[in-house]
BAFI-481369 format. One record per residue (C-alpha): residue number from 1; residue in three letters; x, y, z. Coordinates in steps of 0.2 Angstrom, whole numbers, plus 5000, padded with zeros to 4 digits. Example, Ala and Ser with C-alpha at 12.3 -4.5 7.8 and 13.67 -1.06 7.14 Angstrom:
REM BAFI-481369
r resi=1 | resn=Ala | x=5062 | y=4978 | z=5039
r resi=2 | resn=Ser | x=5068 | y=4995 | z=5036
REM end
This chain:
REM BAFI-481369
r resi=1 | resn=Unk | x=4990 | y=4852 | z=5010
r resi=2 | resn=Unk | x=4976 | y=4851 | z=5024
r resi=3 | resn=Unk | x=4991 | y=4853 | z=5037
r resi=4 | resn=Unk | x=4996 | y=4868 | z=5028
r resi=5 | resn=Unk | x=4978 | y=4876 | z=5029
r resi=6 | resn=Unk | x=4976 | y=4874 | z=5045
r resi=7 | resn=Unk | x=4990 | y=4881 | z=5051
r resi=8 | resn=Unk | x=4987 | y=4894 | z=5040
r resi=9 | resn=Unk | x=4970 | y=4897 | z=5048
r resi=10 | resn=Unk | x=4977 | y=4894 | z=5066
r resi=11 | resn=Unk | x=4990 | y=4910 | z=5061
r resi=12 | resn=Unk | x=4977 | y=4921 | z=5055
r resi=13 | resn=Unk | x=4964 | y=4918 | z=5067
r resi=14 | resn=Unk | x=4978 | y=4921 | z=5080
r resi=15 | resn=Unk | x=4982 | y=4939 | z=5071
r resi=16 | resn=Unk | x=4966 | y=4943 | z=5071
r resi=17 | resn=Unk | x=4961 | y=4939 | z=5089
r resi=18 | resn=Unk | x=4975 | y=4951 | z=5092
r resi=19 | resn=Unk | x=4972 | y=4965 | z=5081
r resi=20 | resn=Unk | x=4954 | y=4963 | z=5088
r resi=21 | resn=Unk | x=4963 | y=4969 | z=5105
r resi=22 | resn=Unk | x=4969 | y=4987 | z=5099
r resi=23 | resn=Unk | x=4952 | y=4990 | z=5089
r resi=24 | resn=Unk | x=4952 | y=5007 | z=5101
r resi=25 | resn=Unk | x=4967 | y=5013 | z=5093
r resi=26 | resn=Unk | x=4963 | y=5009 | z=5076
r resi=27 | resn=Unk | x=4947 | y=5020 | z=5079
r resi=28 | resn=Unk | x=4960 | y=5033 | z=5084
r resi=29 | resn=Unk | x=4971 | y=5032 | z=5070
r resi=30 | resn=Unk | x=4958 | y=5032 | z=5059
r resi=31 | resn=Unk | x=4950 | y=5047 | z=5066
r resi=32 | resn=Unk | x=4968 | y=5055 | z=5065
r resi=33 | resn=Unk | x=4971 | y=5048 | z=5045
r resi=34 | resn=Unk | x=4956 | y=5059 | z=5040
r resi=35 | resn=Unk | x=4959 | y=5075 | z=5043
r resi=36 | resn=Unk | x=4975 | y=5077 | z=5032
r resi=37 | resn=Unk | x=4961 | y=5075 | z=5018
r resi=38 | resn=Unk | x=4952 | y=5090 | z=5025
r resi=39 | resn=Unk | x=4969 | y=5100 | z=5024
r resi=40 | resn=Unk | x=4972 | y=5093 | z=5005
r resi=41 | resn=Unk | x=4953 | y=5099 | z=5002
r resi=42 | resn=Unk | x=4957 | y=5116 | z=5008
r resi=43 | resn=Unk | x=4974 | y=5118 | z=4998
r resi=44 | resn=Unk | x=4967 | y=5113 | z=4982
r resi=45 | resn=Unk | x=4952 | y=5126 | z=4983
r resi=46 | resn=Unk | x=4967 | y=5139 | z=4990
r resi=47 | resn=Unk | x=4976 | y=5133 | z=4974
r resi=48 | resn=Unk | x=4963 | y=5133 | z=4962
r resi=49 | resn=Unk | x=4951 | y=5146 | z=4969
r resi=50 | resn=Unk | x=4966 | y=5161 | z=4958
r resi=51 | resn=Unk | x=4960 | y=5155 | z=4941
r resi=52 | resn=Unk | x=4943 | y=5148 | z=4946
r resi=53 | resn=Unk | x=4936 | y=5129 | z=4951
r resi=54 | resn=Unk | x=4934 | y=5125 | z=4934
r resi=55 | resn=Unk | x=4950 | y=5127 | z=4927
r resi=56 | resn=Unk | x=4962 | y=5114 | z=4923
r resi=57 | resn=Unk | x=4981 | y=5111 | z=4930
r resi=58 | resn=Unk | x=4990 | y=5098 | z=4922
r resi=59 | resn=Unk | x=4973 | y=5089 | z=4916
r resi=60 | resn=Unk | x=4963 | y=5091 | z=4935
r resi=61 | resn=Unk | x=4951 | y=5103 | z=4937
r resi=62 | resn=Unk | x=4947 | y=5105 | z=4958
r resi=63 | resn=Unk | x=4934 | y=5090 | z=4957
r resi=64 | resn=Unk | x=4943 | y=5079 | z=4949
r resi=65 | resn=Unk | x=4959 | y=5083 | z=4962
r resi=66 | resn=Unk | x=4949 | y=5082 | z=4977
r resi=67 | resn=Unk | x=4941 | y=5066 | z=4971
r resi=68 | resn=Unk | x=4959 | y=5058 | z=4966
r resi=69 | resn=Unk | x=4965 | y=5062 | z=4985
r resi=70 | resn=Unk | x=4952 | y=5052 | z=4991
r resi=71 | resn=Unk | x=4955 | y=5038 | z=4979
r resi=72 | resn=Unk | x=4972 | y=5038 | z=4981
r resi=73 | resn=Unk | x=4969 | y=5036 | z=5000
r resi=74 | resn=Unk | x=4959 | y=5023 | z=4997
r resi=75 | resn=Unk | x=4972 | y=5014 | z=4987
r resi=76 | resn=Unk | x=4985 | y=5019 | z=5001
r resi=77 | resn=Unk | x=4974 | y=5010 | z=5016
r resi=78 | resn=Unk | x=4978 | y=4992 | z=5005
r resi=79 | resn=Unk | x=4999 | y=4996 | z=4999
r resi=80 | resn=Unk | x=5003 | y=5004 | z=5014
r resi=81 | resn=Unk | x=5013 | y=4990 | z=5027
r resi=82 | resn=Unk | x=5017 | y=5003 | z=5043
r resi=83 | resn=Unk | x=5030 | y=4993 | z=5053
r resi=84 | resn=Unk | x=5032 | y=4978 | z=5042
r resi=85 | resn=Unk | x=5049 | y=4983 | z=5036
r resi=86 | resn=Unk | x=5055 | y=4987 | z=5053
r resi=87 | resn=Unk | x=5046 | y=4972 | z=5060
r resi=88 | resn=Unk | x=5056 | y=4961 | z=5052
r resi=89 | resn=Unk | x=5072 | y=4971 | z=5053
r resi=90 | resn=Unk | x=5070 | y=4968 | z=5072
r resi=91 | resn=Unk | x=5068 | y=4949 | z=5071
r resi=92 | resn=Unk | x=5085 | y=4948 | z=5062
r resi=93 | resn=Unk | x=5093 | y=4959 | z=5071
r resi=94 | resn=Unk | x=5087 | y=4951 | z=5090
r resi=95 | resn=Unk | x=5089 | y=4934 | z=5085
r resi=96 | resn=Unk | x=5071 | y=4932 | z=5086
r resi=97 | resn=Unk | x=5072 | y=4925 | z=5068
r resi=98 | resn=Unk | x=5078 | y=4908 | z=5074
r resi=99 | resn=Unk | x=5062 | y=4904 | z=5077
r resi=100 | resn=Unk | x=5056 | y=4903 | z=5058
r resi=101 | resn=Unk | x=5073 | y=4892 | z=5056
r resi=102 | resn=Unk | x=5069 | y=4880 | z=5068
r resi=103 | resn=Unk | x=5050 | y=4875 | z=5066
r resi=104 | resn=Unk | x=5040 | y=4873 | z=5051
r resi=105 | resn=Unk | x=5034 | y=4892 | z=5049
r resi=106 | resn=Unk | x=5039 | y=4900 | z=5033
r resi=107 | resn=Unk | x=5044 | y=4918 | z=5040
r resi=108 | resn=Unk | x=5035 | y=4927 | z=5025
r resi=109 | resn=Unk | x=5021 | y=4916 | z=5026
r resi=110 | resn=Unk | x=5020 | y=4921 | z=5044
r resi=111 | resn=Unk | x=5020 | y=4939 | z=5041
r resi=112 | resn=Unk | x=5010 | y=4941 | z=5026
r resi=113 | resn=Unk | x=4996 | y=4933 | z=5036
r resi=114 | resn=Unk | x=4998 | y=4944 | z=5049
r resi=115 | resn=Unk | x=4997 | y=4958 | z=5037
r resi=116 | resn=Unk | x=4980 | y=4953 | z=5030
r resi=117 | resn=Unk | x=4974 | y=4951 | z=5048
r resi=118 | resn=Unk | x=4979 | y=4967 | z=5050
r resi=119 | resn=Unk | x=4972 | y=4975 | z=5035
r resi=120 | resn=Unk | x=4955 | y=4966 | z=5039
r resi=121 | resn=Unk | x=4951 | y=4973 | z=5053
r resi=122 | resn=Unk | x=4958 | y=4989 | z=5049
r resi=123 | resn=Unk | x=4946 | y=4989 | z=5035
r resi=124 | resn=Unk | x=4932 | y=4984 | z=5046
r resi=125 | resn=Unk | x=4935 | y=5000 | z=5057
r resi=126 | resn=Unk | x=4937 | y=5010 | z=5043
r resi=127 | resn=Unk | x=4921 | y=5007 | z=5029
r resi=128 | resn=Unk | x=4911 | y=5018 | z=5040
r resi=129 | resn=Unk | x=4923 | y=5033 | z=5039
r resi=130 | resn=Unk | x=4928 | y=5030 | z=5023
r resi=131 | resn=Unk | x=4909 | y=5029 | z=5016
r resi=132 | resn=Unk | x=4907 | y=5047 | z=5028
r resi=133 | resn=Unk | x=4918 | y=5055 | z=5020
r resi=134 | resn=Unk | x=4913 | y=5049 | z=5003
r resi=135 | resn=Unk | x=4897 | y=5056 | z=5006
r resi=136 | resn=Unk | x=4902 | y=5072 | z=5009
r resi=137 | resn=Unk | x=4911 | y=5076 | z=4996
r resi=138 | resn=Unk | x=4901 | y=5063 | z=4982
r resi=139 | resn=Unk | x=4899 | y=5077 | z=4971
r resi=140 | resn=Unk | x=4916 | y=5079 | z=4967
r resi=141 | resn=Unk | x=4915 | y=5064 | z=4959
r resi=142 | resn=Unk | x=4909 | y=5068 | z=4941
r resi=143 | resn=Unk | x=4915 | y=5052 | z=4932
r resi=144 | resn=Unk | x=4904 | y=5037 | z=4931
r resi=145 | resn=Unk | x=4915 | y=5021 | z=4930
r resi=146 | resn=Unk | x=4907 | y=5007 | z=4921
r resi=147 | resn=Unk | x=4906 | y=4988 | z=4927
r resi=148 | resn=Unk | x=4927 | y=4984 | z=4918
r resi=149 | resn=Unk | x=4931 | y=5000 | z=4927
r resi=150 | resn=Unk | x=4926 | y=4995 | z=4942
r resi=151 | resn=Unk | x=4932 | y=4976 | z=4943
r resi=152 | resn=Unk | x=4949 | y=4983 | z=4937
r resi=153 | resn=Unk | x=4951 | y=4996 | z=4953
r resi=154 | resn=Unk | x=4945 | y=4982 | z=4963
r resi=155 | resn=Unk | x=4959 | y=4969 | z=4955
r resi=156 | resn=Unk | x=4971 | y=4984 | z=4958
r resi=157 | resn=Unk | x=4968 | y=4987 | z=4975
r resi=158 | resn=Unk | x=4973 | y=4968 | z=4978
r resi=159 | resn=Unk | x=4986 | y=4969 | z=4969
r resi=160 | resn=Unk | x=4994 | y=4987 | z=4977
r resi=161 | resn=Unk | x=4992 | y=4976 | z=4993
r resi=162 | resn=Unk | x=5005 | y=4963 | z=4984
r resi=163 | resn=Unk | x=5015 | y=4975 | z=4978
r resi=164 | resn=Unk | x=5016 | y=4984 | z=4994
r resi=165 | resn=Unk | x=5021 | y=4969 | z=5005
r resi=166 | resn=Unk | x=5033 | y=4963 | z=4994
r resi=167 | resn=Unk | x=5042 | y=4980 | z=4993
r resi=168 | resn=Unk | x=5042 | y=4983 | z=5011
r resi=169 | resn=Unk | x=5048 | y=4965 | z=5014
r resi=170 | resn=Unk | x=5061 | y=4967 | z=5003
r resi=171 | resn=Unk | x=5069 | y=4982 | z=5010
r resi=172 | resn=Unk | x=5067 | y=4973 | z=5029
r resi=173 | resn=Unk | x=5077 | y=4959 | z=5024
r resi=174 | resn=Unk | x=5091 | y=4970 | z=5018
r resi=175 | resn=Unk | x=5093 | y=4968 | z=5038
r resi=176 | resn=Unk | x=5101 | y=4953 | z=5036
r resi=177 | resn=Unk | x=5117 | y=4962 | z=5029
r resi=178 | resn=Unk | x=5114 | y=4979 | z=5038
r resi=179 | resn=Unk | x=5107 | y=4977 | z=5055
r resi=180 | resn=Unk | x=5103 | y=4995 | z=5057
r resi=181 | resn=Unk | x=5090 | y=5002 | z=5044
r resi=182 | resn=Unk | x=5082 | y=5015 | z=5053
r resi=183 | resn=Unk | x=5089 | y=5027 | z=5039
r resi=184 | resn=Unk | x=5087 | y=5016 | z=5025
r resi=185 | resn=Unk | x=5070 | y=5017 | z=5031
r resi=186 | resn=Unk | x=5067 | y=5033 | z=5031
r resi=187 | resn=Unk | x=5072 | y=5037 | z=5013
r resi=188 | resn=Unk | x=5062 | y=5025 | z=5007
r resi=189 | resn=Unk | x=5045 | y=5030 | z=5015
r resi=190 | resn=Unk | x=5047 | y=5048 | z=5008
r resi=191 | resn=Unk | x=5051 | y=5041 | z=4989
r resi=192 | resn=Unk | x=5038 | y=5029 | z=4993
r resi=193 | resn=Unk | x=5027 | y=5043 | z=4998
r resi=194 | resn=Unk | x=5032 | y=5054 | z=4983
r resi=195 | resn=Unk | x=5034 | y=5041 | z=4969
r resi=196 | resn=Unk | x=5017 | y=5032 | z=4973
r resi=197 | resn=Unk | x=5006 | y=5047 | z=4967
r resi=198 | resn=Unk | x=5000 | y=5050 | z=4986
r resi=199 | resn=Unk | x=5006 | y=5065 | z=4985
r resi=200 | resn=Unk | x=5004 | y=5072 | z=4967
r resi=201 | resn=Unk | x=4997 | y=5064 | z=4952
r resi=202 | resn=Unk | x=5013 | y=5058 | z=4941
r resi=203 | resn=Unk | x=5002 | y=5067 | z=4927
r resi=204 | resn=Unk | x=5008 | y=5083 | z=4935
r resi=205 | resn=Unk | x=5027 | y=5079 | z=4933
r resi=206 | resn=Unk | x=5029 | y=5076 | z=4915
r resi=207 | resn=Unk | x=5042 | y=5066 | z=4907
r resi=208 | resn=Unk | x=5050 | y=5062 | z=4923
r resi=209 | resn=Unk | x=5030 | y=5056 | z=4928
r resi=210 | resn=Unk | x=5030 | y=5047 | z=4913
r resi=211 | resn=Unk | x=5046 | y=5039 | z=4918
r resi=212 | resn=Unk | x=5040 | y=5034 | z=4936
r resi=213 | resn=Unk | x=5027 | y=5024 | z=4929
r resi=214 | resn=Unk | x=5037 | y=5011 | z=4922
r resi=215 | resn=Unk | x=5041 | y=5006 | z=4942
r resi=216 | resn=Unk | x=5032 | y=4998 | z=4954
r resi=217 | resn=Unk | x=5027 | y=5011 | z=4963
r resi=218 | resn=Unk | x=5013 | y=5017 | z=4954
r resi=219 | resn=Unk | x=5004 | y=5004 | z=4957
r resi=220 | resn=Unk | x=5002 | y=5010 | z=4974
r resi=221 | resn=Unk | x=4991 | y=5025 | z=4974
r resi=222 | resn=Unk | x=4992 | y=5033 | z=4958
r resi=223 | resn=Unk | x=4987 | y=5018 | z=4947
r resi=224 | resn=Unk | x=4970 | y=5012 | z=4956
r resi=225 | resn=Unk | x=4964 | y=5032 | z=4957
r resi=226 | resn=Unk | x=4967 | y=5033 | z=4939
r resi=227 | resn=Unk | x=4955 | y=5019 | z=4934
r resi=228 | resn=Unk | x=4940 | y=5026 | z=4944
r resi=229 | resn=Unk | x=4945 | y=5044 | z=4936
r resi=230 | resn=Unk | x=4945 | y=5038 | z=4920
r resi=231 | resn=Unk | x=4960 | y=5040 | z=4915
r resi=232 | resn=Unk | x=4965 | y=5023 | z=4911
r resi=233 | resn=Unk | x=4954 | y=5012 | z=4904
r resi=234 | resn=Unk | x=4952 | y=4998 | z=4892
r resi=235 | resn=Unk | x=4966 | y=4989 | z=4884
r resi=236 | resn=Unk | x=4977 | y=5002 | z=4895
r resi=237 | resn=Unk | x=4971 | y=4997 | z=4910
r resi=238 | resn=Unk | x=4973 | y=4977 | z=4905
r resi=239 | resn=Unk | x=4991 | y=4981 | z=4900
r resi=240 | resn=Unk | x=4994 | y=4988 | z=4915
r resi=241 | resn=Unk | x=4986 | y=4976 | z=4926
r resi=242 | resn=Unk | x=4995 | y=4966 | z=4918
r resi=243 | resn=Unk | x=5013 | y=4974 | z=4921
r resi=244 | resn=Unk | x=5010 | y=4975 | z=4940
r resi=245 | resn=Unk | x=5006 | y=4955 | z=4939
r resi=246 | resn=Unk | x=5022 | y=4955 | z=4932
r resi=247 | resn=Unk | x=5030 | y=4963 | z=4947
r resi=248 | resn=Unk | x=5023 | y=4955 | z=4959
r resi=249 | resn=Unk | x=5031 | y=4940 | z=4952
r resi=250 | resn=Unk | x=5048 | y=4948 | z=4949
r resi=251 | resn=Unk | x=5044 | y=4953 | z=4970
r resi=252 | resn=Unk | x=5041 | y=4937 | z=4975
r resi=253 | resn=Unk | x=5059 | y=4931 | z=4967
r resi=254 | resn=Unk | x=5066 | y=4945 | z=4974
r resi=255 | resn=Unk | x=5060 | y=4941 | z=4991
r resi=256 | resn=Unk | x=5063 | y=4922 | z=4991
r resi=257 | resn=Unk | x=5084 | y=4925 | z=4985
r resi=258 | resn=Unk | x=5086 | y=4938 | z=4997
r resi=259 | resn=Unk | x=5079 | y=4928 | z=5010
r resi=260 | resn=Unk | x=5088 | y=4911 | z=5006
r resi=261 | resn=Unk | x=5103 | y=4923 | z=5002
r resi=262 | resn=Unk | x=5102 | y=4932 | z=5019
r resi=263 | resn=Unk | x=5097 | y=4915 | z=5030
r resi=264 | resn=Unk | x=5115 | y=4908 | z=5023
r resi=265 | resn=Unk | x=5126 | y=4925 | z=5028
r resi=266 | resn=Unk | x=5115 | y=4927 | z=5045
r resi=267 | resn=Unk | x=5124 | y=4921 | z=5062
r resi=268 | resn=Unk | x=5112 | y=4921 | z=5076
r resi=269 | resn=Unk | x=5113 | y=4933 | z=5090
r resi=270 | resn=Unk | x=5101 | y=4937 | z=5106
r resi=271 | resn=Unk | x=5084 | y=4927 | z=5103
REM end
């Protein structure tokens, strides 16, 4: 077990030294992530502004939309895994996966560490944005969350981060079957996009809404924005944290056969 922690430690604190490196480009992105909520600000009042702020479509008045963009963001900048799926699509297809096969480094292990090194210091470059932001538009935010409110946005953000790893690790180990998944890829992170709520609130579509969220991907964005809106609370919000516990689990078996599964039918190449 102390072997295990160490190495553990040794693997974050190396994927951490090196995120650390491009801290200039995460300033950059960050700066670039932020004004498609300035659009979205702009829509909504364009959308709105025919029938008045006030009014409500679909249950959201303006406030209430520009406020669940934000939280939605929020709860994308923990579920969203850019380049993990086609990360580790790249070490199966190049051979470089040999090196998980032949030394004592769990491949997932490996790359969800380097994830949470990643998303550390993304949120360390980002908590002054995001709490700017905030600021400026604070009084769109109406609804006062009490203390169960707030630890159950706070449980969902960590699990969204499960949810989302184990999602996109799951499609980049369909490489092991198809080498090129460029195009798998691409469909995914556009239903990703869509089905998560990032896009819309599943409120909006109905029955077919009501039907999304029986999947995973709710628990991406749409889920954690709902808890700090209001929107789900109480025994709801426990049921439903509860749900996506059960997902993760059903994930992480996912994960594990595809992976035993795929080492079995994988004949090394390049590397």
């Amino acid at each position: 077990m102390h072997v295990l922690m160490r190495t553990n430690w040794f693997i974050l604190k190396t994927c951490l030294q090196e995120r650390l490196v491009y801290r200039g480009d995460f300033l950059f992105s960050m700066f670039i992530r932020f004004l498609p909520v300035v659009t979205q600000v702009f829509l909504w009042r364009a959308i709105y502004s025919g029938g008045g702020l006030a009014q409500k479509i679909n249950g959201y008045d303006f406030s209430e939309m520009v406020s669940y963009t934000m939280l939605a963001m929020v709860a994308r900048a923990f579920s969203s895994m850019p380049g993990l799926t086609t990360g580790i699509a790249r070490e199966i297809r190049d051979g470089s996966i040999k090196k998980y096969l032949t030394q004592p480094i769990d491949m997932m292990q490996y790359f969800f560490l380097h994830r949470v090194a990643h998303k550390l210091v993304y949120y360390l470059v980002a908590t002054l944005p995001f709490a700017f932001m905030f600021w400026v538009l604070r009084d769109y935010f109406r609804y006062t969350p009490g203390m169960a409110s707030w630890c159950g946005f706070v449980i969902s953000l960590a699990f969204a981060f499960l949810v989302g790893f184990l999602l996109e690790s799951l499609m980049g180990l369909v490489a092991f079957w198809f080498l090129e998944v460029s195009s798998l890829v691409f469909i995914f992170t556009m239903l990703n996009f869509f089905l998560s709520g990032h896009m819309l609130p599943l409120d909006w579509m109905g029955d077919f809404g009501t039907a999304l969220q029986y999947l995973p991907f709710q628990y991406l964005a749409y889920f954690p924005a709902s808890i700090l809106l209001g929107k789900c609370s109480g025994d709801m919000m426990v049921q439903s944290l509860i749900v996506e516990a059960i997902w993760i689990v059903g994930l992480l078996l996912a994960n594990r056969w595809a992976f035993q599964r795929g080492v079995k039918h994988y004949s090394a190449f390049g590397g």
